[in-house]
C-alpha positions in Angstrom: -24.6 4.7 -45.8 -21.7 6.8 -44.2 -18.4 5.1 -43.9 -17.7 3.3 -40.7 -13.5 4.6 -41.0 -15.0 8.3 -41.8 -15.4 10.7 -38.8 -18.4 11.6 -37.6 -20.4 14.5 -35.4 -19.7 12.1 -32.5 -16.3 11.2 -33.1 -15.4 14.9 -33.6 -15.5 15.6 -29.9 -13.3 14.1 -27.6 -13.3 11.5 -25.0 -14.0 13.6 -22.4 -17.0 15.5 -24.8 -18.5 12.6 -25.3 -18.4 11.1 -21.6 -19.8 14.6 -19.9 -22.6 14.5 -23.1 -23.6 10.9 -21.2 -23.3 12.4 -17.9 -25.5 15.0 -19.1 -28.0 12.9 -20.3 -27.9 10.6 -17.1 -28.5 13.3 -15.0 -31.7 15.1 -17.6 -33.1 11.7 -17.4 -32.7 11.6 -13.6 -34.5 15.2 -13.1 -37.3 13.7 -15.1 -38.1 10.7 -13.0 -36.8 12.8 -9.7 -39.9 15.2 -10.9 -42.6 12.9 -11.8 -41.6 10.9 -8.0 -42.2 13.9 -6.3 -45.5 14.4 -7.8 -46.4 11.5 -6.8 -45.0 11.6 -3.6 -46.5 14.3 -3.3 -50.2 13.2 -4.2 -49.4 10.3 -2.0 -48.7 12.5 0.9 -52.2 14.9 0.8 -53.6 11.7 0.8 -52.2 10.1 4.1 -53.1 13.3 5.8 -56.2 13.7 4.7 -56.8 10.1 6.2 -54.7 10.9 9.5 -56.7 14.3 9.9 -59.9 12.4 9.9 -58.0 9.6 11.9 -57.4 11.7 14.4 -61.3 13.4 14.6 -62.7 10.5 14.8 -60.7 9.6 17.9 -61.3 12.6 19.5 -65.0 12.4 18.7 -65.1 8.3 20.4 -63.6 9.5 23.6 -65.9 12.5 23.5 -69.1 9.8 23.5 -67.0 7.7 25.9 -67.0 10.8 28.3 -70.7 11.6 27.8 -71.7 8.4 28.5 -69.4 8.3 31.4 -71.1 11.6 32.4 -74.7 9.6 32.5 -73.5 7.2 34.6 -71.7 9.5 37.0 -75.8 11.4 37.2 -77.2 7.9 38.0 -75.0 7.4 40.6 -75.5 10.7 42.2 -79.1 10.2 42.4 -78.6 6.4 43.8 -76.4 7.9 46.3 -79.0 11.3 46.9 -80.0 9.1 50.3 -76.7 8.2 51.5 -74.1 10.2 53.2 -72.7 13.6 52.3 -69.2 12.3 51.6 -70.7 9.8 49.0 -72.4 13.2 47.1 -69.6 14.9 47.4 -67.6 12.3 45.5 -70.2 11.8 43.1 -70.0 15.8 41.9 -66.2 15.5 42.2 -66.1 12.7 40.2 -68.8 14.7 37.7 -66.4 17.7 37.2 -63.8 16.2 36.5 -65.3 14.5 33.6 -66.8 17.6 32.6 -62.9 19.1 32.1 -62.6 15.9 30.2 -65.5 16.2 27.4 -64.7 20.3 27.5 -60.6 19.0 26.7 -61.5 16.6 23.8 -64.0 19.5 22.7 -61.5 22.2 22.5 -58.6 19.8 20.7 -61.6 19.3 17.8 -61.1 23.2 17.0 -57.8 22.7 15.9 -58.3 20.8 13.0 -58.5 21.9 9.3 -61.8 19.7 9.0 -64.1 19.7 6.0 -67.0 21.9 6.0 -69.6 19.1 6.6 -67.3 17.6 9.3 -66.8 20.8 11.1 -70.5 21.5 10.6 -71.4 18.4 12.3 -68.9 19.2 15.2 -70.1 22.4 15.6 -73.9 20.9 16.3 -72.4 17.8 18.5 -70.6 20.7 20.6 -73.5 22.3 21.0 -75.5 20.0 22.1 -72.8 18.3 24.2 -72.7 21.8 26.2 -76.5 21.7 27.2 -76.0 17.9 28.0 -72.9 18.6 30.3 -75.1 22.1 32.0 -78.1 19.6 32.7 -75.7 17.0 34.2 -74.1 19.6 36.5 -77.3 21.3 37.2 -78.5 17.1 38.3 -75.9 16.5 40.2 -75.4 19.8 42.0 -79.4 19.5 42.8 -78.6 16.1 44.5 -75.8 16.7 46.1 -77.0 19.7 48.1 -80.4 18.4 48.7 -82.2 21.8 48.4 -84.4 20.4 45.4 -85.9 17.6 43.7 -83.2 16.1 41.3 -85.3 13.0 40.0 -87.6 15.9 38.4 -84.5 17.1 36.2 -84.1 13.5 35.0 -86.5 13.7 31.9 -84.6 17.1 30.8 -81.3 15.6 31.1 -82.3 12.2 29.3 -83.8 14.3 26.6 -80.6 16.2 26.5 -78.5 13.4 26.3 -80.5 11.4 23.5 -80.4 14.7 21.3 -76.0 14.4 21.8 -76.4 11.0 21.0 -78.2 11.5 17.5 -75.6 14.3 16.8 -72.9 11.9 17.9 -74.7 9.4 15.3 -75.1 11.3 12.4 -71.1 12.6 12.8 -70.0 9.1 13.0 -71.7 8.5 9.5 -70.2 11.6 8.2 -66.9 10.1 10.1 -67.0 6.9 8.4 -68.3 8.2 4.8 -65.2 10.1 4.9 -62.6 7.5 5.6 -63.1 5.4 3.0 -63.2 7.9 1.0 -60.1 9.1 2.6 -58.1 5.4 2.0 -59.4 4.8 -1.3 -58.0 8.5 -2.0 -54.7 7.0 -0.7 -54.8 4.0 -2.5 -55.5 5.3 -5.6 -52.4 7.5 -5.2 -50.5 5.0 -4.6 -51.4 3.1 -7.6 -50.8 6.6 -10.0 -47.5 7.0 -8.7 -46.4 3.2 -9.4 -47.8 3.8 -12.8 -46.3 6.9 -13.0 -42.7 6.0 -12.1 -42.8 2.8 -14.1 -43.7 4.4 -17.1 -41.2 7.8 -16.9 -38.5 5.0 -15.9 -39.1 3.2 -18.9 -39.6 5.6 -21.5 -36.0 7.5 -19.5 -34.1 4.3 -20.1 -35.2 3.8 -23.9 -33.7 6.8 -24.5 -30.8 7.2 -22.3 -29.7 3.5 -23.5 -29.9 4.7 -27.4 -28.2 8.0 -26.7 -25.0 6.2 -24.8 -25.1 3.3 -27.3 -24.5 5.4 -30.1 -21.3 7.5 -28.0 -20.1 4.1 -26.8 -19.4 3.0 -30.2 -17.9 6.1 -31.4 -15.3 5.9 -28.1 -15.2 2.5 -29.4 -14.2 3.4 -32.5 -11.3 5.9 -31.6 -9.6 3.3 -28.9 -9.7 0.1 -32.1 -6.2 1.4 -33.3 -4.8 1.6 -29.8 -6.3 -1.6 -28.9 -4.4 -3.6 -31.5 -0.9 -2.1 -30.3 -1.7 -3.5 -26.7 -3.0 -6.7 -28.2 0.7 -6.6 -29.4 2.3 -5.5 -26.2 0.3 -8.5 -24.7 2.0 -11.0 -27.3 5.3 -9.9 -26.2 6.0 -7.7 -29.1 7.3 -4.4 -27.1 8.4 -3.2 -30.9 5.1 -2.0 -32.1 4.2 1.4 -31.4 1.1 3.2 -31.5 0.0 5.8 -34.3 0.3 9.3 -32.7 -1.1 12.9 -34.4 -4.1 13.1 -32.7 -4.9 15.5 -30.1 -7.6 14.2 -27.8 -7.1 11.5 -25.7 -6.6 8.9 -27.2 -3.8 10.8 -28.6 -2.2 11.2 -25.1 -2.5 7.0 -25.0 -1.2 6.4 -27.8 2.0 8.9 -26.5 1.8 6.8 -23.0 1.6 3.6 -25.0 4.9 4.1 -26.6 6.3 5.3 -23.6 5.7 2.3 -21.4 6.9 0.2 -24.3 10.2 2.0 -24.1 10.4 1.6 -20.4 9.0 -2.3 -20.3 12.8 -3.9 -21.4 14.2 -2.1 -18.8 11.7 -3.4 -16.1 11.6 -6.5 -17.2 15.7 -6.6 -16.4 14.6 -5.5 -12.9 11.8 -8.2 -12.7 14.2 -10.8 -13.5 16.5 -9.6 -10.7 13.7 -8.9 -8.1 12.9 -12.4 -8.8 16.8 -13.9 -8.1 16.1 -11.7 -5.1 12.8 -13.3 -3.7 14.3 -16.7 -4.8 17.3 -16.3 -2.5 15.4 -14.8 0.3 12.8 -18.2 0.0 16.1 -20.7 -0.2 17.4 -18.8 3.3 13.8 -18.8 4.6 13.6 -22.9 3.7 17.1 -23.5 5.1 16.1 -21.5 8.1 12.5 -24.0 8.6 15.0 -26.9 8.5 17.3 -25.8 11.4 16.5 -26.9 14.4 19.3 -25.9 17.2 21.1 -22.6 17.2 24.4 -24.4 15.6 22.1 -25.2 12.7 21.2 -21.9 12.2 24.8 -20.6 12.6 26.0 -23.4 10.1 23.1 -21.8 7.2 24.1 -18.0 8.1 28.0 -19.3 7.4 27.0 -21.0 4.1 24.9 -18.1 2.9 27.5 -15.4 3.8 29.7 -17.3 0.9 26.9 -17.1 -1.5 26.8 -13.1 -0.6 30.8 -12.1 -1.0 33.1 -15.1 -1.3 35.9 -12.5 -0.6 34.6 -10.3 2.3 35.3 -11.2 6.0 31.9 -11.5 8.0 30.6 -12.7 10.9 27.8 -13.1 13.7 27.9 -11.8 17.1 25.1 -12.8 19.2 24.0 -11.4 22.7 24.9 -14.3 25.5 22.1 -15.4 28.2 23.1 -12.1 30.1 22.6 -10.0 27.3 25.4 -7.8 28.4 28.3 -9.2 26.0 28.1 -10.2 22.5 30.2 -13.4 21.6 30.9 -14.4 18.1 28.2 -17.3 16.7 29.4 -17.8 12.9 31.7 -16.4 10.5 32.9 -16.5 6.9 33.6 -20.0 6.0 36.6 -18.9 3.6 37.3 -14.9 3.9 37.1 -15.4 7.9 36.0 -13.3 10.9 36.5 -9.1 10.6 37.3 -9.4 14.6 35.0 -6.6 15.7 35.8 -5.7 19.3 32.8 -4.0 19.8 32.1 -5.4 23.6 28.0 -5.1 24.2 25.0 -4.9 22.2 24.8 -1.6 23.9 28.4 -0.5 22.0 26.7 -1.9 18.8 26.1 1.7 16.9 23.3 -0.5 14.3 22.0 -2.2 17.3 21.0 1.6 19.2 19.8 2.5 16.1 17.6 -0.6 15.1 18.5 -0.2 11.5 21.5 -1.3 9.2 24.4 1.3 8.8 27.1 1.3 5.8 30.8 3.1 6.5 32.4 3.5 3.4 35.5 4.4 5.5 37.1 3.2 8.8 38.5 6.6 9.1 35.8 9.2 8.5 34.8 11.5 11.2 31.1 9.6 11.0 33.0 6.1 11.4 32.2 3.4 14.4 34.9 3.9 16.8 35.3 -0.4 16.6 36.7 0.1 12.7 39.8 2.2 13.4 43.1 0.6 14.3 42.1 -2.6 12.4 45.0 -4.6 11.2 44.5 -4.8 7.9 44.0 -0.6 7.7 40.9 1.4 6.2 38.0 -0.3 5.6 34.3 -0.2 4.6 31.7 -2.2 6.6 28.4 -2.8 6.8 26.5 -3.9 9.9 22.6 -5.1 10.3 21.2 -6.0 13.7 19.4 -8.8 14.3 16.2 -9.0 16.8 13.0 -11.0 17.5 9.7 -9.3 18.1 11.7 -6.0 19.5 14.2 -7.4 21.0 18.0 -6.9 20.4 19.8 -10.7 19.6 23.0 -9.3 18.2 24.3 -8.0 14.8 26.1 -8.9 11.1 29.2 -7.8 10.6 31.1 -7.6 7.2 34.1 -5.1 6.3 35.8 -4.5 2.9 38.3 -2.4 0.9 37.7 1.4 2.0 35.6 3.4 -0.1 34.3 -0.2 -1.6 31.3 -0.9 0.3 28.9 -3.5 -0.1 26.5 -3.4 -3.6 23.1 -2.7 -2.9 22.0 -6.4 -4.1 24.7 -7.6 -1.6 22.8 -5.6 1.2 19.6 -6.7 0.4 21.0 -10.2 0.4 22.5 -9.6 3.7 19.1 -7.9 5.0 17.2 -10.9 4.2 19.6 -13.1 6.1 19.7 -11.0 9.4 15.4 -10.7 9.2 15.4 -14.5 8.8 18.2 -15.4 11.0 17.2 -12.8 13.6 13.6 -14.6 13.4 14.8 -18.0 13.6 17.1 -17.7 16.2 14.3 -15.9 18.3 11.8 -18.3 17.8 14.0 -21.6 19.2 15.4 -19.5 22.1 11.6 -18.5 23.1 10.4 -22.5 22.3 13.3 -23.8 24.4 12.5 -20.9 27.0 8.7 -22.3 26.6 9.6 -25.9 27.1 12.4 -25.1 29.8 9.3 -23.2 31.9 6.8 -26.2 31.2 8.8 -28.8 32.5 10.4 -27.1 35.6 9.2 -26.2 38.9 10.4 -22.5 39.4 11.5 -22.2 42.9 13.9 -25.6 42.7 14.6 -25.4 39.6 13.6 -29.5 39.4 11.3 -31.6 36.9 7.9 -30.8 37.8 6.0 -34.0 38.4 4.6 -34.4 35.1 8.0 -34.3 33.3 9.6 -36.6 35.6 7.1 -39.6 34.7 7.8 -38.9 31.0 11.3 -39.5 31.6 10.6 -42.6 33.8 8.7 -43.5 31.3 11.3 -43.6 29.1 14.0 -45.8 31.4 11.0 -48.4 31.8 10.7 -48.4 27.9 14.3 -48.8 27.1 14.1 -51.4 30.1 16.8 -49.1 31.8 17.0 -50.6 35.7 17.1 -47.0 38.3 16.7 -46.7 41.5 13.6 -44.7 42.7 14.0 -41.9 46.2 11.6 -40.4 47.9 12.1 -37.7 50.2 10.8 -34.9 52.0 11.6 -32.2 54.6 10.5 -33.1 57.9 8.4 -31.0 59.9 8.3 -28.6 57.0 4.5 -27.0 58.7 6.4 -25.7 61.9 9.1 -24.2 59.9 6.7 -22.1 57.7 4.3 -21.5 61.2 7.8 -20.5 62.7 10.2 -18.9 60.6 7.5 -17.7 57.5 6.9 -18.6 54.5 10.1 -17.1 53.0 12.3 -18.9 55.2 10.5 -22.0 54.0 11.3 -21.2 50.4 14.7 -20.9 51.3 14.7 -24.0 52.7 13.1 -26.0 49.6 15.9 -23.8 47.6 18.9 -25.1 49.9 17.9 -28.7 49.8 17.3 -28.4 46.2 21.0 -26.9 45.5 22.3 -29.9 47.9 20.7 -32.6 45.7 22.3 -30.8 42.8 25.6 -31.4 44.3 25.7 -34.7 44.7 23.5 -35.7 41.8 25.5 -37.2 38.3 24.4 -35.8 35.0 21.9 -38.0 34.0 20.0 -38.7 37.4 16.5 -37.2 37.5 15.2 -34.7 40.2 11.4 -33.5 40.9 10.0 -31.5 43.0 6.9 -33.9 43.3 4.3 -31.5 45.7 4.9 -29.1 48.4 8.1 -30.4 50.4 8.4 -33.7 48.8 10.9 -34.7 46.0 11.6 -37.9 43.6 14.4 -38.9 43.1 15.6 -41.3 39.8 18.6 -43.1 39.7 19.1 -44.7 36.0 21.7 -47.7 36.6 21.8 -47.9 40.4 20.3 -50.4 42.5 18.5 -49.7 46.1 22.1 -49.9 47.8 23.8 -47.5 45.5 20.9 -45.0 46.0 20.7 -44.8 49.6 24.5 -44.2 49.7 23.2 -41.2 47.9 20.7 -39.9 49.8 22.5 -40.3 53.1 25.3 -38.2 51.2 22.5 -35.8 50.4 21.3 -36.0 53.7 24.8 -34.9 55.2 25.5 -32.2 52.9 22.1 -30.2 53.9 23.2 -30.7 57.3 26.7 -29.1 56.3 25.0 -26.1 54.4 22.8 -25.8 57.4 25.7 -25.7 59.7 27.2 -22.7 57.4 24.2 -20.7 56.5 22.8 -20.1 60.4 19.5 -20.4 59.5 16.6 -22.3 60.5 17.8 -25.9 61.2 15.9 -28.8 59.1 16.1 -32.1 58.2 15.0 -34.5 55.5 14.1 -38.1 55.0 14.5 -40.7 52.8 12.4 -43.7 51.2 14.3 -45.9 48.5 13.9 -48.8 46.5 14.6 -49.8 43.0 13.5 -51.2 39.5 14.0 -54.5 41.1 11.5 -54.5 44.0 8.2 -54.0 41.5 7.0 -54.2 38.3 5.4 -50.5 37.7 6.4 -47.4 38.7 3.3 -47.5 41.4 4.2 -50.1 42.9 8.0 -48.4 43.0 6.4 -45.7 44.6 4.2 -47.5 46.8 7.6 -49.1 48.2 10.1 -46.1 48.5 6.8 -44.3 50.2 6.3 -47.1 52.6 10.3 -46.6 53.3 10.2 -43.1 53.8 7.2 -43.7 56.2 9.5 -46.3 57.8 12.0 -43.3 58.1 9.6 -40.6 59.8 8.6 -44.0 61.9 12.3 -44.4 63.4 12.9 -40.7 64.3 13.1 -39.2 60.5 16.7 -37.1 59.7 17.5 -41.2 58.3 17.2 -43.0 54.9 15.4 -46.3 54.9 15.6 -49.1 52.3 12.2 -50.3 51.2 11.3 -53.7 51.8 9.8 -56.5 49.4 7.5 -57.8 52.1 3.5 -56.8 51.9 2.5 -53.3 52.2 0.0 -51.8 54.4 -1.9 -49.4 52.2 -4.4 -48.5 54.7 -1.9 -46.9 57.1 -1.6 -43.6 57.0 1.4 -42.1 55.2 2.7 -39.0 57.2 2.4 -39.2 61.4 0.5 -36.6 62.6 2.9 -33.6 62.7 3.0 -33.4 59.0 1.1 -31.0 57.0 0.6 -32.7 53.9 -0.2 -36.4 52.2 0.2 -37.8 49.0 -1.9 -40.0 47.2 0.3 -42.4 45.8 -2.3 -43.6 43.0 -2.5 -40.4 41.9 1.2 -39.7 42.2 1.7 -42.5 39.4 -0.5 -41.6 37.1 0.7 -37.7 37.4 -2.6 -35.7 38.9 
């Protein structure tokens, strides 16, 4: 028995040998089984048109009976119709020649066909005798038709003719049907030697092809076992071993790779280790960054983390304001300080054109933002990264340095990873508050939309906050739009809305409820103290009204307060009733609701206004 360690024929050739000797194999064993399944295939296919080839005659030779008994039918009815008028013989032999093209058609496609001799045979009698049939039945008919003869004498003839087609046509369906059976047990039987066939190549092919890439399988086998216990090693942690190396194959060349990557894998592991500090900072800032939730939070984080970058490096923040023309600073070194760029606009901002970060290892050098010369403190390096969200510019990071000492590359990737996640966070609560700002506002007045409103009721009544509730509206607010347009009627709604802002506190509450109508909450004042405010509303529209010199207006007033009822419908109910009270007395007037009984079946508006309100539905905020 040979020695398992010894080399053998097999192991002589390389890797690569003994791989393209299986590919060989594979593909000898594929041309075997590709040949016997086209034989088959092949077998198979004679077959099926053999069996559409008859197919086919035999439909040919059912419509050519069809048409021969159709011709029959067509000589009967000539000679019913020999006594009626021309017209109906005429149609008759029409009728006739046209299926005589028909039988002649389906005569002429049988000549086409490869057919067996005792097929063709048989055709060749049936067309024969089909042609004296058809020549009697035009003869018939014509004798008919013309009336120069007696047709019923040609009946015998043509009856004779036609029985003699129809043995012809009887004996060639036999033959027909003799020969499609044989024709699909043909077919069947090739499909049953091709299975048996392919089953037995594909066997016999895989027997050997298995044993053949067995035995080459274990000799590669063989020849990698040395390599495989050095990465067995490697996988341990032991990054001293090193692969045996002499040969020249191969395995030779992984062996030499082996020892390679083992020289290399300290060395990478150091830059693992650091890569992994890296992504551990980067998930602190990303955590800190989740947990703030106002822009001084954020600015607080980006101060704390620009210590843990360079304790000794000035830095700061500069953030585009609401205009997004200036940049104003947001956060700064907590110990080192600000660097004091003057750099005016995110425009000036040479990072933020470029959408990138930029390093300037000198204030001086020709290449050198303009913003770093004539610093106090002399040359200096800097680094700036610009911050944005989703493409848009939010400001940039500024840090400066000695000259010719600019930032590490781990302090710029630290200081990367805190503009993309400041940049993001910052982005995402300016858009939220944008979001909620847009949701809760009504955007010509710049008021509470009606849903937000009730919320905040809802608050005062939970807190058990007493307020004073005002309803107003513009009167006659139809005839200014019919007037003066539409546009002069936003104006309008915009000039009363600036008014109430003027004489409203901080914390009172105003809605643009629907249309031309407005709410009003007071928290803290009573009924009294609220219609002193509307009436001082109402006075200063009339005063802006006065200066603008536009399209005179006025507005009236329905109040009550916490006091007066014990839900906010029934608050509404009564400062509605007052305002109605109001429009009542001449409107341009504020009126203090009463306690007494309301009247909720009269009608809230008089007739010149354009618009109602459901009060239900007004409390419930649909």
């Amino acid at each position: 028995m040979q020695d398992a360690g010894s080399p053998t024929t097999l192991s002589r050739l390389t890797v690569t040998g003994r791989l393209m000797l299986i590919n060989v194999l594979l593909l000898v064993a594929l041309i075997i089984v590709g040949s016997i399944c086209f034989r088959a295939i092949d077998r198979q296919r004679k077959a099926m048109a053999d069996l559409t080839l008859i197919s086919r005659a035999a439909r040919y030779h059912q419509e050519i009976e069809v048409v021969n008994a159709s011709l029959r039918t067509r000589v009967y009815a000539a000679l019913a119709a020999s006594g009626a008028a021309h017209a109906t013989a005429d149609s008759v032999e029409s009728s006739l020649e046209d299926d005589l093209k028909e039988g002649q058609n389906d005569l002429r496609g049988l000549e086409h066909f490869a057919l067996p001799p005792d097929l063709a045979e048989g055709f060749a009698s049936v067309r024969d005798r089909v042609e004296v049939y058809q020549g009697r039945a035009r003869e018939t008919v014509h004798t008919l038709a013309s009336g120069q003869g007696n047709g019923a004498a040609l009946l015998p003839a043509f009856n004779a003719s036609y029985d003699a087609v129809q043995q012809s046509m009887e004996h060639q369906t036999v033959i027909l049907a003799r020969r499609i059976v044989a024709a699909n047990e043909a077919a069947d039987q090739a499909s049953v030697d091709a299975k048996r066939w392919l089953i037995s190549a594909s066997a016999v092919t895989s027997v050997l092809v298995c044993a053949l890439v067995a035995l080459l399988t274990a000799s590669i086998r063989r020849s990698l076992r040395r390599v495989r216990d050095v990465a067995k090693a490697f996988a341990a942690g032991d990054f001293r071993v090193r692969a045996p190396t002499g040969a020249h194959d191969e395995v030779g060349e992984l062996a030499d790779a082996i020892n390679h990557l083992a020289d290399n894998l300290t060395a990478m592991m150091e830059r693992l280790r650091s890569e992994a500090d890296r992504d551990g900072f980067s998930k602190q800032i990303a955590e800190a960054m989740e947990m703030a939730d106002s822009d001084r939070a954020v600015y607080q984080v980006v101060a704390r983390v620009m210590e843990s970058v360079a304790p000794d490096r000035p830095m700061e923040l500069l953030l585009a304001d609401s205009s997004r023309v200036h940049l104003e600073q947001a956060a700064q070194h907590p110990k080192a300080g600000a660097p004091g760029c003057k750099v005016e606009s995110p425009y000036h901002c040479i990072a933020v054109r470029r959408g990138y970060s930029v390093t300037f290892p000198d204030s001086d050098a020709l290449n050198a933002c303009p913003c770093l010369r004539g610093r106090p403190e002399g040359r200096v390096s800097a680094f700036c990264m610009p911050l944005s969200f989703m493409g848009r510019s939010l400001g940039v990071l500024h840090m400066t340095g000695p000259s010719e000492q600019p930032p590490s590359a781990s302090e710029i990737a630290s200081l990367t990873t805190l503009g993309v996640q400041a940049g993001s966070r910052i982005g995402t609560l300016r858009a939220f508050q944008r979001t909620q700002q847009q949701a809760s506002s009504d955007p010509l007045t710049g008021f509470r939309n009606r849903r937000a409103a009730e919320e905040q009721v809802r608050g005062l009544r939970a807190r058990q906050i007493s307020h004073a509730l005002v309803v107003c509206d513009l009167d006659r607010f139809k005839r200014l739009n019919d007037t003066h347009g539409h546009a002069a009627g936003d104006n309008a709604l915009r000039l009363f809305a600036d008014t109430v802002r003027s004489v409203l506190r901080a914390e009172d509450i105003a809605a643009r409820w629907g249309g031309e109508e407005f709410t009003l909450v007071l928290p803290g004042a009573n009924a009294a103290g609220a219609a002193e405010t509307a009436e001082r509303i109402r006075q200063g529209l009339a005063k802006r009204l006065l200066d603008a010199r536009g399209p005179v207006f006025t507005s009236s007033y329905g109040v009550c307060d916490s006091s007066m009822g014990g839900s906010f419908e029934e608050l509404l109910l009564l400062a509605d009733d007052a305002l109605y009270r109001a429009k009542e007395a001449g409107r341009d007037r504020v009126c203090i609701a009463s306690q007494g009984p309301l009247d909720r079946g009269v009608a809230r508006r008089s007739p010149d206004q354009d618009s109602t309100v459901d009060v239900p539905m007004m409390a419930v905020g649909e």
